[in-house]
Kinemage of the C-alpha trace (Angstrom):
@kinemage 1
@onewidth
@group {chain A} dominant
@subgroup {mainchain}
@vectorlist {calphas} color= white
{ca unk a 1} P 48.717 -37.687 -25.925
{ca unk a 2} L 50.517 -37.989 -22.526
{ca unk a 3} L 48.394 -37.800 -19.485
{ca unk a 4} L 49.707 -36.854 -16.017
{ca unk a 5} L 48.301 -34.986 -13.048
{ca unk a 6} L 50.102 -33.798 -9.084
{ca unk a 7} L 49.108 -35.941 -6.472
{ca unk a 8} L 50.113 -34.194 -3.635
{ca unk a 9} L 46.709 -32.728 -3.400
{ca unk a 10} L 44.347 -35.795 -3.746
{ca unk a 11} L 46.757 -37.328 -1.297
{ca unk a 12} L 46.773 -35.095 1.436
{ca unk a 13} L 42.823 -34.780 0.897
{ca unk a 14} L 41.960 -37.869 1.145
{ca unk a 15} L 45.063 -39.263 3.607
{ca unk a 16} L 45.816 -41.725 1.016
{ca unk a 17} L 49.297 -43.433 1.909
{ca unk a 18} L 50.962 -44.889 -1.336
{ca unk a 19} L 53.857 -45.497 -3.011
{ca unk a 20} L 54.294 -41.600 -4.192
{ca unk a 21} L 52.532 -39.778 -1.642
{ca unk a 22} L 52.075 -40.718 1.987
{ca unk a 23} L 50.744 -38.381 4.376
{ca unk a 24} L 48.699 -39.695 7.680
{ca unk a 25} L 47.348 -43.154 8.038
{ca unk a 26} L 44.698 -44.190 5.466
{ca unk a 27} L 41.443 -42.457 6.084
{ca unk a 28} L 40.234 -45.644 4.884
{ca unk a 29} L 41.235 -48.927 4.465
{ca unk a 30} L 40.833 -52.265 2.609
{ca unk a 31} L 37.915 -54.237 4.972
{ca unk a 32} L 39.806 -57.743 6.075
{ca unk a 33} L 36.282 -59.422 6.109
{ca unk a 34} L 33.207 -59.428 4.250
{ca unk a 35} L 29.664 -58.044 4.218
{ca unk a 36} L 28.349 -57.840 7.652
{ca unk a 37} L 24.842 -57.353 6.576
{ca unk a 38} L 22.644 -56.883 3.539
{ca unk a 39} L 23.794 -52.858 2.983
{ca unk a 40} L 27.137 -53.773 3.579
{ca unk a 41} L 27.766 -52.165 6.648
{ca unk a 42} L 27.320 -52.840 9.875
{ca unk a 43} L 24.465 -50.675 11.645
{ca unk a 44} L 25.057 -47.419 13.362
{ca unk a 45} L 23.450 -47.533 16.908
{ca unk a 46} L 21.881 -43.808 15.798
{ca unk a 47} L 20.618 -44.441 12.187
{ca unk a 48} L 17.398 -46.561 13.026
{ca unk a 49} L 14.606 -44.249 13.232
{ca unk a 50} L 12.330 -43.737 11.369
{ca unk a 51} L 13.021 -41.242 7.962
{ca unk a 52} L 11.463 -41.177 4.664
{ca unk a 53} L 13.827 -42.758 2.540
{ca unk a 54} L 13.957 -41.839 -1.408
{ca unk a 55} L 13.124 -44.131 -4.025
{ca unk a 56} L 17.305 -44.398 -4.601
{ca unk a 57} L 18.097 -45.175 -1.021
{ca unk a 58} L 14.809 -47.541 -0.706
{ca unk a 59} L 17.182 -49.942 -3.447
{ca unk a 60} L 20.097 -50.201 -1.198
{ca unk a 61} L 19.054 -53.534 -0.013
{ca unk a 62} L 17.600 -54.797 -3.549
{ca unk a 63} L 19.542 -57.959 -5.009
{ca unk a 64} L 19.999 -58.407 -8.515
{ca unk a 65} L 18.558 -61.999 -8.953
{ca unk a 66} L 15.995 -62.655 -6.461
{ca unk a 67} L 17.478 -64.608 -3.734
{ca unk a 68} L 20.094 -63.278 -4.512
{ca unk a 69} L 22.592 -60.459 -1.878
{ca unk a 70} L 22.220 -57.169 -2.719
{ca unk a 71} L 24.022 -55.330 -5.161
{ca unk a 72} L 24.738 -52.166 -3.098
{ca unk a 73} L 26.471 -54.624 -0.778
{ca unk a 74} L 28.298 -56.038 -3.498
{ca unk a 75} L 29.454 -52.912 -5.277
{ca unk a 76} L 30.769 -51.519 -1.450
{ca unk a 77} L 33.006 -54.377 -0.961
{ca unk a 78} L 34.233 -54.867 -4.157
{ca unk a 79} L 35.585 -51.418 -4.107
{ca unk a 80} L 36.476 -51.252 -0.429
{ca unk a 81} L 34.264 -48.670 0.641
{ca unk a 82} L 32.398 -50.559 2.781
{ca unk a 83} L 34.704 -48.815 5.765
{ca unk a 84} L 33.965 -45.204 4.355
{ca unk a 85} L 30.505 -45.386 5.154
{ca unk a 86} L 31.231 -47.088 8.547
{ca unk a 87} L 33.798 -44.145 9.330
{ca unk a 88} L 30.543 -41.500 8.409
{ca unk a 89} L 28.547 -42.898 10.456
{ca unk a 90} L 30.633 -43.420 13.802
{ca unk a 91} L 31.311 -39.907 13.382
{ca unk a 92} L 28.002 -38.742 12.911
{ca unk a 93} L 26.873 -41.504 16.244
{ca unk a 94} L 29.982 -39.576 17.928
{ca unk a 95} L 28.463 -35.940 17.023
{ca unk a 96} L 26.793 -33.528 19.684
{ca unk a 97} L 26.144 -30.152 18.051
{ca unk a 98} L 24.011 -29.032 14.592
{ca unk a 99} L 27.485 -27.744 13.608
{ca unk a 100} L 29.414 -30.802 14.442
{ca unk a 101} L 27.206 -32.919 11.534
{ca unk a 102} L 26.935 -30.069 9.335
{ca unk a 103} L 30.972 -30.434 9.012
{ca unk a 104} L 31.332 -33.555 8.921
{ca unk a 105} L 28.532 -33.896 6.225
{ca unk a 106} L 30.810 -32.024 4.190
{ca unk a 107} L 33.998 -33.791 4.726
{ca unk a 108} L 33.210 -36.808 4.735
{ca unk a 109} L 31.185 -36.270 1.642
{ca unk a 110} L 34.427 -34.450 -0.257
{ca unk a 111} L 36.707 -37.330 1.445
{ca unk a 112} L 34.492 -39.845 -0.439
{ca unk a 113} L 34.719 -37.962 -3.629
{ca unk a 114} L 38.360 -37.816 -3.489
{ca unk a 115} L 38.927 -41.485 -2.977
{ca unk a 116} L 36.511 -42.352 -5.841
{ca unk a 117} L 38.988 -40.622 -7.378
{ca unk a 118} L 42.308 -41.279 -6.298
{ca unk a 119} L 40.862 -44.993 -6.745
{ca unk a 120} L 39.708 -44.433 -10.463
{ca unk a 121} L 43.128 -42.913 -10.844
{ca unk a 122} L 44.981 -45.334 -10.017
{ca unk a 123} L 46.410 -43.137 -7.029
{ca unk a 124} L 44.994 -46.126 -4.154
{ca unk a 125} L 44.636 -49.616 -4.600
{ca unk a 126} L 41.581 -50.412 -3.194
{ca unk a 127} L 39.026 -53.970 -3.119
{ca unk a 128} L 38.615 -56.097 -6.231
{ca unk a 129} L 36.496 -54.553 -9.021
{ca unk a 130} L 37.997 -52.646 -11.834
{ca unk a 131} L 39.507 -48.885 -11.503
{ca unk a 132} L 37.122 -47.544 -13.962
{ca unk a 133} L 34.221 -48.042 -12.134
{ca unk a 134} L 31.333 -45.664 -11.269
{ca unk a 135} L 29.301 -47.512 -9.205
{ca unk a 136} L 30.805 -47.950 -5.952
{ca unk a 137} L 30.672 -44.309 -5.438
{ca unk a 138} L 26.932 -43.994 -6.119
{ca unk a 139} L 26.198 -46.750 -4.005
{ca unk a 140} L 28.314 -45.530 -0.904
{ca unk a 141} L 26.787 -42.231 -1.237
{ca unk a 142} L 23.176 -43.142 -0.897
{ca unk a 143} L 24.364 -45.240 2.370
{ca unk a 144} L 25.556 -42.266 3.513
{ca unk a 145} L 22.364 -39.697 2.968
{ca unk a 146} L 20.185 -42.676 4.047
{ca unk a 147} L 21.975 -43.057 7.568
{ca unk a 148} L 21.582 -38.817 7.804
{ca unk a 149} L 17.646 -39.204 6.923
{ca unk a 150} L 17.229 -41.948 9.977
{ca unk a 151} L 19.550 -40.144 12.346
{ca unk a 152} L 18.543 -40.193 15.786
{ca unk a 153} L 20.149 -36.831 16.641
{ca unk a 154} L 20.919 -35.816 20.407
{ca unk a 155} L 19.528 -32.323 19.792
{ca unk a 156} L 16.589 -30.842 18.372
{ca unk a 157} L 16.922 -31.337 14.396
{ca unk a 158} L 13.866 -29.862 12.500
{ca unk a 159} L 13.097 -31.727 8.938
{ca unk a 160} L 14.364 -28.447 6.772
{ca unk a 161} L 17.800 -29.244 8.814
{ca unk a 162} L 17.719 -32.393 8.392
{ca unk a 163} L 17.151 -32.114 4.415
{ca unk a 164} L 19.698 -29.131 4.492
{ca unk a 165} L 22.104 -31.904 6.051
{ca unk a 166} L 21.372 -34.512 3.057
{ca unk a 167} L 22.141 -31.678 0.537
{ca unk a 168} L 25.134 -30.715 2.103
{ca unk a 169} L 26.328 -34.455 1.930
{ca unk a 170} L 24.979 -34.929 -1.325
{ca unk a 171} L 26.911 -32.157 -3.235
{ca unk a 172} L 29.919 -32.292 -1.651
{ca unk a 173} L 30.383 -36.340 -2.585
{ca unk a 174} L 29.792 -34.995 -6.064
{ca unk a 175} L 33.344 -32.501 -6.599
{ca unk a 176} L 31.066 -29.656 -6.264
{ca unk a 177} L 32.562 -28.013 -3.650
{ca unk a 178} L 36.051 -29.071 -4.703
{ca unk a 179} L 36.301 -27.342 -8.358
{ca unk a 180} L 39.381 -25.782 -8.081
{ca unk a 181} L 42.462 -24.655 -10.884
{ca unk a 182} L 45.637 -26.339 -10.100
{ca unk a 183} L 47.711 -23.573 -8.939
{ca unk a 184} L 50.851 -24.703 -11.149
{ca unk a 185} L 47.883 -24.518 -14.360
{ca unk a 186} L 49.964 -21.561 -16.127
{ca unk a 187} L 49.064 -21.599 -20.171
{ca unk a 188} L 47.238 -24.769 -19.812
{ca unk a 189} L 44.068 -24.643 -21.088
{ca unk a 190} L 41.370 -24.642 -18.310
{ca unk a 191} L 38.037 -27.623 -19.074
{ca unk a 192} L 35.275 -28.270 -16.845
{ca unk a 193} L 33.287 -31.286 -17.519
{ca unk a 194} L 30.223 -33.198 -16.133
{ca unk a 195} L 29.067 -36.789 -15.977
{ca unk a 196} L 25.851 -38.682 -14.395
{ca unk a 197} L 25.055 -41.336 -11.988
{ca unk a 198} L 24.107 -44.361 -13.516
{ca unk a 199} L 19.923 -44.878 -14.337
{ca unk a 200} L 17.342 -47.198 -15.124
{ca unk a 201} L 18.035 -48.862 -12.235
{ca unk a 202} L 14.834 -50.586 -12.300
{ca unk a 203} L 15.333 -52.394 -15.336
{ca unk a 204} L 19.091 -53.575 -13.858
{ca unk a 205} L 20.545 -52.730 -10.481
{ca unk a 206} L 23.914 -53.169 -12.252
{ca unk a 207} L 23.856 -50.096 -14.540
{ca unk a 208} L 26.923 -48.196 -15.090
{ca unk a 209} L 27.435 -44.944 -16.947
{ca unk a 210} L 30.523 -44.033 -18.293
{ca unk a 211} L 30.009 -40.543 -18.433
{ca unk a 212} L 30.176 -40.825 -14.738
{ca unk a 213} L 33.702 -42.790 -15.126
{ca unk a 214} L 34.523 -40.712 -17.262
{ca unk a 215} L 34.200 -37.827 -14.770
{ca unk a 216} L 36.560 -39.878 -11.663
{ca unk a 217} L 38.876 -40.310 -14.717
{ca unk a 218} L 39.247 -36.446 -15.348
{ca unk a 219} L 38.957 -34.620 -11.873
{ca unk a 220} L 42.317 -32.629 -11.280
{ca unk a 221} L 44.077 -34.226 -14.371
{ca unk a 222} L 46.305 -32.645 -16.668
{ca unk a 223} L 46.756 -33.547 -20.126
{ca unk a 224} L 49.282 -32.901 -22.413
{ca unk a 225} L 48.555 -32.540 -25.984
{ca unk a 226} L 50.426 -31.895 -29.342
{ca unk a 227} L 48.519 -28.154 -29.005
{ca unk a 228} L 49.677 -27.739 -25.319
{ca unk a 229} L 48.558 -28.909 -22.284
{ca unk a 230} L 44.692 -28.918 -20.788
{ca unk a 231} L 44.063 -29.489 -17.432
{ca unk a 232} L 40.206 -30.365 -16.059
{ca unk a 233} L 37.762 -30.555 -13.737
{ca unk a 234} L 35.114 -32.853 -12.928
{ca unk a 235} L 31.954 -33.173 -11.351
{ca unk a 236} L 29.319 -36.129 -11.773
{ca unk a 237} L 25.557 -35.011 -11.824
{ca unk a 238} L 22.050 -36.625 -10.361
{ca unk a 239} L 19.369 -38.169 -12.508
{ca unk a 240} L 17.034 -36.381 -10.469
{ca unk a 241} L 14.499 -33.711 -11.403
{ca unk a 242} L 14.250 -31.938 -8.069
{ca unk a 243} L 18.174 -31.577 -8.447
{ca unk a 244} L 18.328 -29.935 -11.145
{ca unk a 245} L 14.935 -27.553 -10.185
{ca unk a 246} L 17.481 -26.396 -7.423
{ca unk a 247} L 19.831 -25.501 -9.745
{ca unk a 248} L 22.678 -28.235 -9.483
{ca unk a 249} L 24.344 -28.010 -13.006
{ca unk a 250} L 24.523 -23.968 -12.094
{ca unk a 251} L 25.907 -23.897 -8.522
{ca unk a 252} L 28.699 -26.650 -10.655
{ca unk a 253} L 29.587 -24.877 -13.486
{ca unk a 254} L 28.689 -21.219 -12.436
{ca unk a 255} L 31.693 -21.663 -10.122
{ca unk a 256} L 34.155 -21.528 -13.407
{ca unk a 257} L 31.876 -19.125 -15.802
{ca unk a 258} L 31.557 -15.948 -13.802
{ca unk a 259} L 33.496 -13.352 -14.745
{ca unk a 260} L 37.759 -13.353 -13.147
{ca unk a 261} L 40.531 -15.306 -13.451
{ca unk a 262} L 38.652 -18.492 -12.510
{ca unk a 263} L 36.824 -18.643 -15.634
{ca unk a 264} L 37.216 -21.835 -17.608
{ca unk a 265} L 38.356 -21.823 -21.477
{ca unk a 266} L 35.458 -24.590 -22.569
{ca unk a 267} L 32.523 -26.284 -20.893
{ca unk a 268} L 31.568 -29.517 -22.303
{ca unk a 269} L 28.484 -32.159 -20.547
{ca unk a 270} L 28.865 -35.707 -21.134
{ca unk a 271} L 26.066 -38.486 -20.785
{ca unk a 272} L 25.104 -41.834 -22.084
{ca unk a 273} L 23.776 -42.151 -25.396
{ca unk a 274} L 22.497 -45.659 -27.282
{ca unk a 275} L 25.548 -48.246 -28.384
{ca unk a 276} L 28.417 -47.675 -30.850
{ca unk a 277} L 28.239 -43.898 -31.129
{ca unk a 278} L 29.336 -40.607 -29.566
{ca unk a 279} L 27.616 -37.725 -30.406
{ca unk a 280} L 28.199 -33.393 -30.173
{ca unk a 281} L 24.437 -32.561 -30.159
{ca unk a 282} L 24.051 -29.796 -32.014
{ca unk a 283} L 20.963 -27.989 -29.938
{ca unk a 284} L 19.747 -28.065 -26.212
{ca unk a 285} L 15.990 -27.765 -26.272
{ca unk a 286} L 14.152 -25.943 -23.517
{ca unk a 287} L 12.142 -28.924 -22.872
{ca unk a 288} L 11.559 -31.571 -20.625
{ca unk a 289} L 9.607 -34.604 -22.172
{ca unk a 290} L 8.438 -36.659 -19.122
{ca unk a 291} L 10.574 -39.573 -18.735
{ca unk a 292} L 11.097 -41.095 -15.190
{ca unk a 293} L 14.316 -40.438 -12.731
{ca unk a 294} L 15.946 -41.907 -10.431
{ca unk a 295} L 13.656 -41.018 -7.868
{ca unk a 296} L 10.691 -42.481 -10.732
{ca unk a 297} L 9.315 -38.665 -10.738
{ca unk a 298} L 8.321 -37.187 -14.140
{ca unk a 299} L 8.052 -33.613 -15.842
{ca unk a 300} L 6.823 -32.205 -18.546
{ca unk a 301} L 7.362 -28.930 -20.129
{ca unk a 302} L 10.354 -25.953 -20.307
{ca unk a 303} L 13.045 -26.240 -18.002
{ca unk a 304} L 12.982 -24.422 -15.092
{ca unk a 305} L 15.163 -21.371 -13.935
{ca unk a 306} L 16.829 -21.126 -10.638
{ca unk a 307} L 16.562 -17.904 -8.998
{ca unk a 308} L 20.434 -17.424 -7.715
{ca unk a 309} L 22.513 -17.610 -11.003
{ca unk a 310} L 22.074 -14.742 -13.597
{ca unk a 311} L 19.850 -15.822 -16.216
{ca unk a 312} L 19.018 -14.415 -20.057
{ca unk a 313} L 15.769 -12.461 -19.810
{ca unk a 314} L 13.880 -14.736 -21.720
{ca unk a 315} L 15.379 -18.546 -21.924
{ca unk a 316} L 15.721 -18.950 -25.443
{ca unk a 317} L 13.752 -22.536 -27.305
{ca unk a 318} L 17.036 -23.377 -28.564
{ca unk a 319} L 20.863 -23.378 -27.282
{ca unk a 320} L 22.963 -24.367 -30.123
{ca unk a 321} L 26.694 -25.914 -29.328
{ca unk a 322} L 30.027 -23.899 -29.535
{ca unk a 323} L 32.157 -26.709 -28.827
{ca unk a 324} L 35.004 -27.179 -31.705
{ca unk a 325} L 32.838 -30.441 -32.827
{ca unk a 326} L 35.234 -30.508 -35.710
{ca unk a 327} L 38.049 -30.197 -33.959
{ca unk a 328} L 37.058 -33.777 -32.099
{ca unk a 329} L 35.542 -35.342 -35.376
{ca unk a 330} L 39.472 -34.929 -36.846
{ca unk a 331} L 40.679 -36.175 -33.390
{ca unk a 332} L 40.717 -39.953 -35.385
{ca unk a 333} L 39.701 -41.425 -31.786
{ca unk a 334} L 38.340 -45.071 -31.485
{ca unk a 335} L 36.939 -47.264 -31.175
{ca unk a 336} L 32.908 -45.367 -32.186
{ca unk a 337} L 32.432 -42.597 -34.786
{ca unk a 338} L 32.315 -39.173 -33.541
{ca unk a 339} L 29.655 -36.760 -35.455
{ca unk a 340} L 27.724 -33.798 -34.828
{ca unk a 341} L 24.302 -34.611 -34.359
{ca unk a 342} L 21.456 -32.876 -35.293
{ca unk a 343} L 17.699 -33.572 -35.625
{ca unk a 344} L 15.037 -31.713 -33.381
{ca unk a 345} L 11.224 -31.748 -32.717
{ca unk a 346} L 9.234 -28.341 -32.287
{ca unk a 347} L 5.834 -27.180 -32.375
{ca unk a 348} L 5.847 -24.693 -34.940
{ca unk a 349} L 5.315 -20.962 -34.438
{ca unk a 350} L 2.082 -20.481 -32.967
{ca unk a 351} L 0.918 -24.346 -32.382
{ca unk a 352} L 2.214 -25.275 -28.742
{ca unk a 353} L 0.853 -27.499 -27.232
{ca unk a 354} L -1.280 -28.787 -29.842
{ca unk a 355} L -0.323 -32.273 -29.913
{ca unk a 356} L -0.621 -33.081 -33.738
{ca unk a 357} L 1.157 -29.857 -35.097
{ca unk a 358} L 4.833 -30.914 -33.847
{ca unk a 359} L 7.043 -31.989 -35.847
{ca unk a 360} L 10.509 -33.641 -36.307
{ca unk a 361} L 13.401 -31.642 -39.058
{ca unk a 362} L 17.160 -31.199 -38.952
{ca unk a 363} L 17.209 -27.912 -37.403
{ca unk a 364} L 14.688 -25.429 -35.613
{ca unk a 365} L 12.536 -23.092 -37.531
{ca unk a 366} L 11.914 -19.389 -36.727
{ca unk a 367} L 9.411 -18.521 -33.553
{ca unk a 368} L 9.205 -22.528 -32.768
{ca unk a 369} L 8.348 -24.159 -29.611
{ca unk a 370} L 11.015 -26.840 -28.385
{ca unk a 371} L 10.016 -30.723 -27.628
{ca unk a 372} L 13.114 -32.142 -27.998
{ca unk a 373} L 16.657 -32.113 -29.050
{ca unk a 374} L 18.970 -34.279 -31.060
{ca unk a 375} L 19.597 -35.446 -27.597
{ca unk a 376} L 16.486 -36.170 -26.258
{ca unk a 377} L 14.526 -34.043 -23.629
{ca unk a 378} L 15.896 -35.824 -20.712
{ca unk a 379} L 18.123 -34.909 -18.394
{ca unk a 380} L 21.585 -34.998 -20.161
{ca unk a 381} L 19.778 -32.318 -22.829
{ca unk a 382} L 18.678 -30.142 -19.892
{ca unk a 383} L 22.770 -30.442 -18.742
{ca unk a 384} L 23.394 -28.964 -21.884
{ca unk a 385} L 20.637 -26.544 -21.850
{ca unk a 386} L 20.995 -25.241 -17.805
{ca unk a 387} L 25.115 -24.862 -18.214
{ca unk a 388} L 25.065 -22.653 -21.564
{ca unk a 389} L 21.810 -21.020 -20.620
{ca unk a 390} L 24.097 -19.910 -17.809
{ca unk a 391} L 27.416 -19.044 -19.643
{ca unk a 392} L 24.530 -16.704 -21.761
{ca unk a 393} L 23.748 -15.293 -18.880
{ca unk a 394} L 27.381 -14.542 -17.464
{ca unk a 395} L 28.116 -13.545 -21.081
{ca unk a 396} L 30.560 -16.020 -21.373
{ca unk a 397} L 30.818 -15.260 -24.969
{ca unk a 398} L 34.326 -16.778 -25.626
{ca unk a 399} L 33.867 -20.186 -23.463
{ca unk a 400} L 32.878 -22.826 -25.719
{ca unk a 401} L 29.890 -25.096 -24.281
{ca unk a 402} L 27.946 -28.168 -25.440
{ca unk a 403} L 27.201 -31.546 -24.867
{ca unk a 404} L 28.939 -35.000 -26.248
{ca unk a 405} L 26.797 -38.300 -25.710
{ca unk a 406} L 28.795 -41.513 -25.210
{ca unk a 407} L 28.273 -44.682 -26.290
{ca unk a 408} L 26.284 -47.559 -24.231
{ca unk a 409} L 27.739 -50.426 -22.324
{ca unk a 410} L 27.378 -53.884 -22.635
{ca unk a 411} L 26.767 -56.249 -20.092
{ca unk a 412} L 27.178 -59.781 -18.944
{ca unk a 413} L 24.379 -62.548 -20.033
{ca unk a 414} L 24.289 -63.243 -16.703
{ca unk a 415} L 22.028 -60.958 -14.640
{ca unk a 416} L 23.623 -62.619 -11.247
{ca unk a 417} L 27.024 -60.961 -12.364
{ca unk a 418} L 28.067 -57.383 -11.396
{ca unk a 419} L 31.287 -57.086 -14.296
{ca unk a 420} L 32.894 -58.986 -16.388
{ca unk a 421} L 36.647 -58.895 -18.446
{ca unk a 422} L 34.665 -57.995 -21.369
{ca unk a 423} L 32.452 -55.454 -19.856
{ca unk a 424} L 35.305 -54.149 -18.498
{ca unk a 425} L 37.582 -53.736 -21.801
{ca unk a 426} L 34.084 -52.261 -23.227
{ca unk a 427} L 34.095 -49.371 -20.926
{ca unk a 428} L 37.599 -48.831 -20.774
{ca unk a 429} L 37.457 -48.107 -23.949
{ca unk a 430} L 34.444 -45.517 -24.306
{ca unk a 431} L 36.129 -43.711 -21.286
{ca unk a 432} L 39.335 -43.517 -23.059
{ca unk a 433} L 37.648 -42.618 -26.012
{ca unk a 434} L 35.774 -39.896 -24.122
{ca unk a 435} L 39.199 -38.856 -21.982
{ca unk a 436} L 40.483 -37.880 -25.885
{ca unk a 437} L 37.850 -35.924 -26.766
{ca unk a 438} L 38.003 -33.517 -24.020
{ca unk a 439} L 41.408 -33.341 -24.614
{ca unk a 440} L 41.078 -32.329 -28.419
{ca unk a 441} L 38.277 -30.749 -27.591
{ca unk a 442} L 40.316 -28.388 -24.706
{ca unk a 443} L 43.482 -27.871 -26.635
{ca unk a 444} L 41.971 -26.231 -30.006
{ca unk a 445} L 42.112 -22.506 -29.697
């Protein structure tokens, strides 16, 4: 399998000058020096008052050893994005007008996008730490909405603006507002995929998720396969409840399921599973089991429906996949096995929520009540669940959807260290792995 992609596009985006496509000078640039403080930039003479920060922007200046600087800093320089946030917030110091921050909340938040990117890509040399990772970009983003939550604006900003500005920011860092078929597609086939930020952050500071890599890997590439070519898009999802109450995965994938010429051939969710395997759950369950986010909130029961994206009259207990799960078992990919997974948990017909009466079987049973899926009832199950709940409700009947779970990283023995060559060749190697499976998984018809 050949992979190649245009790069006139990225490049005049993100005003990336390189070797095969220079427009104006670099947006951003390499910093010559290191950190100036402990969040890695230096402070904006307007982002010191006095916002409610989240639980993910309150670990910005958190080291990973105690004593030790902290990682957010680390992760910006490393990957040279210490100057993006700088150039965010002299713009927003430099802004006047409600308008003026609203747009440059969004460009600056697609701008950061694209060079996460064009940097994963290989499009921009940029800092020190490996291509393939994630981090950096979740890092500079929460520098970013953190600086719009303590803005000190010049004109009257009410806390519903304010919030409004962080979402803005937010989605746009995320290729939400960027999905968009390469005009020169033709017969390719047309995949839109999703990843996560990394989690668990308060057991390690130093988490990666490759799904997310996976995702800066993908965005706007095209790949050519023994079946014909498949070009995809990306977009990499929060591990936050209240995001997805609000109807993220929709607004992402609804943009390529309604009904037109836009519409993509096959949907497919990707997340972190445990080590050494990759999985095509079988089912989605309409369930959300209670474990902690990002943000350390916690919910329990079905999974929501947003109000703005046609939805099936009743949301059905169980989803099952349509991806070609064979198709990517045959694929012969390494280095992990790849197997359709089943294995769900219900409360039998009747017995919700009756804590005793649920039980755990291969597949669900008529009239059941959903507690989990062979995936879990976290969030990666509820990506699964929210984007073919969706492509139900469009009657999407002929796009494929499901969900693939990745394998788990390993990481250095030393806590103190952010990567390693090892770690490195480890994730490399479940995104490449992953990178295939899309493929196969785009090009069977």
């Amino acid at each position: 399998m050949s992979q190649h992609r245009s790069l006139s596009r990225r490049a005049a985006r993100v005003g990336l000058c390189t070797a095969v496509a220079c427009s104006t000078l670099a947006l951003w640039t390499v910093p010559s020096g290191g950190a100036t403080e402990a969040t890695g930039v230096p402070p904006a003479p307007c982002t010191g008052g006095p916002g409610v920060l989240t639980v993910e922007e309150q670990r910005i200046g958190l080291p990973l050893v105690e004593g030790g600087e902290s990682a957010a800093a680390q992760f910006l320089r490393a990957a040279g994005f210490e100057e993006a946030v700088t150039a965010f917030t002299d713009d927003l110091c430099a802004a006047r007008t409600l308008v003026e921050v609203e747009e440059l909340a969004a460009r600056h938040g697609e701008a950061l996008w694209e060079l996460a990117v064009a940097r994963a890509q290989g499009e921009v040399q940029l800092g020190t730490i490996d291509r393939y990772d994630d981090r950096p970009l979740y890092w500079a983003r929460l520098h970013m909405t953190r600086a719009v939550r303590q803005y000190e604006a010049p004109f009257e900003l009410t806390g519903i603006q304010r919030n409004a500005l962080v979402h803005v920011l937010d989605r746009s860092s995320r290729g939400i507002t960027t999905v968009a078929w390469p005009e020169d597609a033709g017969d390719a086939r047309r995949v839109m995929i999703s990843g996560f930020d990394t989690y668990s952050l308060d057991a390690s500071l130093r988490n990666s998720n490759p799904s997310g890599a996976t995702a800066l890997q993908l965005d706007g590439r095209r790949l050519e396969t023994a079946d014909g070519p498949v070009v995809v898009q990306s977009v990499v999802f929060p591990v936050n409840w209240t995001d997805f109450d609000q109807g993220v995965v929709e607004d992402a994938f609804g943009q390529v399921l309604v009904p037109g010429e836009d519409r993509a051939d096959l949907i497919m969710t990707i997340s972190q599973t445990s080590r050494g395997r990759m999985d095509v759950e079988q089912w989605a369950a309409n369930a959300r089991g209670g474990s902690p986010d990002n943000n350390r909130n916690t919910l329990f029961g079905p999974v929501s429906r947003p109000s703005h994206w046609p939805q099936p009259f009743d949301s059905p207990q169980w989803i099952e996949t349509t991806l070609p799960h064979q198709a990517m078992i045959d694929a012969g990919t390494g280095p992990w096995p790849v197997v359709l997974n089943d294995g769900i948990c219900e409360w039998p017909a009747g017995t919700f929520p009756t804590p005793s009466a649920v039980r755990c079987q291969d597949d669900p049973s008529e009239g059941s009540t959903a507690a989990s899926g062979p995936g879990g009832s976290y969030l990666p199950n509820e990506s699964m669940y929210r984007s073919n709940r969706l492509r139900i409700g469009l009657q999407a009947w002929d796009v494929p959807g499901g969900h693939l779970h990745i394998s788990a990283l390993e990481y250095p023995a030393d806590p103190a260290v952010l990567t390693s060559p090892e770690f490195e060749a480890d994730r490399e190697a479940v995104v490449d792995q992953t990178v295939a499976l899309v493929a196969a998984a785009g090009a069977t018809r």
